[in-house]
C-alpha positions, 0 to 999 in steps of 0.5 A: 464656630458660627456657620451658615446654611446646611453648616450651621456652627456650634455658636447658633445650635447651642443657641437655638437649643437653649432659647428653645428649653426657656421657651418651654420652660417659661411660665409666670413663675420663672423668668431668665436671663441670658448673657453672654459674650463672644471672644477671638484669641487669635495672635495672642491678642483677645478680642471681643466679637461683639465690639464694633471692630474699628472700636477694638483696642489695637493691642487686644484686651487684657487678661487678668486673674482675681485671687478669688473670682479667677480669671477674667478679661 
């Protein structure tokens, strides 16, 4: 996913393409805005990449489903 050096991941091509399309696109007409989040399932617990990891809850995050917005963590 992430990668280093001549094995760079999905995670920074997919990135590099798409601030590099803002990059062209950008003019005083258009303005954007990217978020985003990273998150591991792993052991059936989720957890949130970008959270410090000595400030991740033990037991992983909750996932839950909205009638209708639909899944979410």
């Amino acid at each position: 996913m992430i990668g280093y050096g001549a094995n760079v991941g999905i995670v920074p091509i997919s990135c590099n393409a798409l601030f590099e399309e803002i990059k062209k696109k950008t003019d005083a007409t258009h303005k954007y805005e990217v978020l985003f989040s990273m998150l591991e399932i792993y052991n059936e617990k989720v957890q949130d990449l970008l959270t410090d990891a000595s400030k991740r809850p033990t037991g992983g995050l909750n996932v839950r489903e909205h009638k209708t917005l639909g899944v979410y963590v």
